[in-house]
N, C-alpha and C positions, 0 to 999 in steps of 0.2 A: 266432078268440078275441078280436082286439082291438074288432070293428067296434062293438062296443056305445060304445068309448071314443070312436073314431073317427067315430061318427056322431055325439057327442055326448048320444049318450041313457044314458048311464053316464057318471059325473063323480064327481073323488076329495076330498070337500070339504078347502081348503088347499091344495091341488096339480093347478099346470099341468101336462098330459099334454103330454107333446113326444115325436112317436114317430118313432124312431131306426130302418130299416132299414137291414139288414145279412144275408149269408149266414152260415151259422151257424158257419161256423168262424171266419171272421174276429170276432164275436160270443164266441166261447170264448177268443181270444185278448187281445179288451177287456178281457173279466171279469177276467183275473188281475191285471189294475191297480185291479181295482173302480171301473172306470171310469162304470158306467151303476150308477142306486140299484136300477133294475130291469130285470132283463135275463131273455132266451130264451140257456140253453145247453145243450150236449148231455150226456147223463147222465154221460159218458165223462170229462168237463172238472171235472165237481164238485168228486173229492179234491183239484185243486189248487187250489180258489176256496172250499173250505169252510168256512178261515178269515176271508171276507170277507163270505158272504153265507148266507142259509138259502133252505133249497128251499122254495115254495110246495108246498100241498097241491091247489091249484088250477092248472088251467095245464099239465100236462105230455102230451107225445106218449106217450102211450103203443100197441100194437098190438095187436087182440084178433087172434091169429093171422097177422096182417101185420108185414111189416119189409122191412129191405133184401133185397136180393137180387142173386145172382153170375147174371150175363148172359158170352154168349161167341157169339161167330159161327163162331170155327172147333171148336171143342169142342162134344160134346154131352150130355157128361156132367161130373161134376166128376171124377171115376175118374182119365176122359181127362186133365184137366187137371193133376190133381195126377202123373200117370206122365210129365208133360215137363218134366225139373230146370231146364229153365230158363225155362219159364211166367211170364208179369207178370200182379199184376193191378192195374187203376185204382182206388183208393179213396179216399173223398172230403172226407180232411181228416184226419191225422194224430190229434185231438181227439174226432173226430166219433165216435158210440158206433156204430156200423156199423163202423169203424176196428177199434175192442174187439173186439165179437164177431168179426171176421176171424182179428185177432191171437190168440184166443184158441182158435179151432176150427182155424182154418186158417192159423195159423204158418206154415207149414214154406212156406208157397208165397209167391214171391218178390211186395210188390206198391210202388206206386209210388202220391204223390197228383199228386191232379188237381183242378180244379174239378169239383164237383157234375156240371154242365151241358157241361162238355167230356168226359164219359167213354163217354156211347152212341158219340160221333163218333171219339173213339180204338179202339173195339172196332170196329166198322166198315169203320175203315180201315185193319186192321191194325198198329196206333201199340202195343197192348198184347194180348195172348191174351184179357183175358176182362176185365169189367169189373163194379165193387159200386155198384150205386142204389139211389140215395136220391130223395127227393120226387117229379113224379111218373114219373120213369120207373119204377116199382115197375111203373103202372098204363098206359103207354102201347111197353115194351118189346119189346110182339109186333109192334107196325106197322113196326117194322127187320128183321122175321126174323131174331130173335134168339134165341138157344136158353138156356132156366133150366138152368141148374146146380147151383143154390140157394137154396131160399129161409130166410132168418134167422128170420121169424117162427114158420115150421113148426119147424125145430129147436128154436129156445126154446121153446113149445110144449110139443113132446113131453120137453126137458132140466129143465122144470121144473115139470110135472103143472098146464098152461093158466095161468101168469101170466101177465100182459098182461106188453108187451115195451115196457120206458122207453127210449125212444129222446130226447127234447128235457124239458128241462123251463124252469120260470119260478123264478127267485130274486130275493128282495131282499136289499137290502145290510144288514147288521148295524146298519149306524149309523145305522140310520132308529129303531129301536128296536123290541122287540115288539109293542107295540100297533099302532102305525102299519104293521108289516110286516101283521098280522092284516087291518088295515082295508084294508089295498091289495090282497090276499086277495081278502078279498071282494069287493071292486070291481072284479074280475078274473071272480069265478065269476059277477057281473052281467052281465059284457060279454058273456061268453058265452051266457047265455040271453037277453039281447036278442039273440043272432048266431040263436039259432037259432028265438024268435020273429016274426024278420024275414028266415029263410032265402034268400025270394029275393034278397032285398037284399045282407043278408051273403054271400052267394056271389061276385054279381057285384063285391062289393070286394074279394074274395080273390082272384078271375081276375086283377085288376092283376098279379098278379105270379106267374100261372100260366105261364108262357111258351111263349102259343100251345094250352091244350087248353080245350075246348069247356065250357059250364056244367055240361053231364049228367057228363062226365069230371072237373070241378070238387069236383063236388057229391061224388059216391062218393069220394072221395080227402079229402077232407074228412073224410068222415063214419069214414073207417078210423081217423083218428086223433083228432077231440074227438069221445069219448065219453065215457060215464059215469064211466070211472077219471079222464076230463081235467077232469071239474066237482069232482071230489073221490077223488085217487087211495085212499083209506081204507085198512084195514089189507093187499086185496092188491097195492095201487101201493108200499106201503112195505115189504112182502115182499119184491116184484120187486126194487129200487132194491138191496136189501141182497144179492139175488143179484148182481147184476150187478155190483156193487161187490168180492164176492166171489172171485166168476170171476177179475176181473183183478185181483185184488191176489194170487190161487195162481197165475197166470200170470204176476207179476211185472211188469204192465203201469202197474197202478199202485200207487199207497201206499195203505193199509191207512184205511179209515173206520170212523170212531166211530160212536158213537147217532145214528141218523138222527133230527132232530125239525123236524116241518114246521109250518107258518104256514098 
């Protein structure tokens, strides 16, 4: 999404780019200082950053049928899993909206966080019963003989008659003001079709920080999540967003959102 910025061939007139990596939960936990004017967080983090920032309408992960997914090496079903009261599972970020949908589907089973990137290797070693990926072990989980349990995309899916599933999104800060939030907008949904005018290029910028999987695995994992809702989620990204919002505020999970209005 950023390389248009980052190669320079997108530019925000008035405004140096300075780009801030971070994993996304530590990113969810910035936000709530409003620390960054424009930040990636997870759908899950919003109601407590709402009062600081608005959602872009440009910019968000969303899943056409794809999402996290419950990975286990001793279990082969989730059946299994849920019949052992005292099951863990690895989840990957308190914040993180894979978090949500757990809490929400699957309460009742006990889980614990982890780093992203430390949870294939806890399930493996028997450190937790079963474990929830994110990025891309979604897409490289089979090479550990690892058995699905679950996939979140398919559920939301079929819980919500095919809206795409908001897993990340992009907001800016309030206090840049609406116009300037609009203009950074756009200068976002730029970046992106220079990303994907320049595919091979933008790829191999996004590998930096694939850790360790190949362009062709790059490239497909990519393309699951900036899609057409990600250049402009439109009325069904702002459907989505209000389910999910939903979900966890009858679950108790989180506090209760107002009008959604995107930039």
């Amino acid at each position: 999404m950023f390389y248009g910025f980052a190669s320079k061939k997108v530019t925000i007139p008035g405004f140096e780019i300075d780009h801030v990596l971070d994993d996304i939960q530590s990113l969810n936990v910035r936000a709530m200082t409003g620390e960054m004017p424009v930040t990636a967080i997870s759908a899950h983090a919003y109601p407590y950053v709402s009062d600081k920032y608005w959602i872009m309408k440009t910019g968000a992960s969303m899943g056409e049928g794809y999402g996290p997914i419950i990975v286990s090496k001793k279990y082969k079903t989730i059946e299994e899993l849920e019949a052992n009261p005292g099951a863990v599972i690895a989840q990957p970020g308190k914040l993180t909206t894979a978090n949500l949908l757990l809490r929400s589907w699957f309460g009742h089973i006990k889980s614990v966080e982890m780093s992203f990137d430390a949870i294939i290797d806890a399930v493996l070693e028997g450190d937790v019963d079963a474990g929830l990926l994110i990025h891309e072990g979604q897409i490289t989980w089979q090479e550990y003989g690892l058995n699905l349990l679950a996939d979140f995309g398919l559920i939301w899916q079929e819980k919500t008659g095919g809206l795409p599933l908001p897993l990340g999104l992009d907001c800016v800060r309030k206090d840049m003001g609406e116009e300037t939030a609009r203009v950074i907008s756009q200068a976002l949904r730029d970046s992106i079709k220079a990303a994907y005018d320049n595919e091979k290029d933008s790829v191999e910028y996004a590998l930096q920080w694939g850790r360790g999987i190949d362009a062709e695995t790059g490239a497909r994992f990519v393309k699951m999540y900036v899609n057409d809702v990600t250049i402009d989620m439109g009325e069904r990204g702002k459907k989505a967003l209000e389910y999910l919002f939903n979900l966890g505020a009858e679950h108790n999970i989180i506090p209760p959102v107002g009008e959604i209005t995107l930039y």
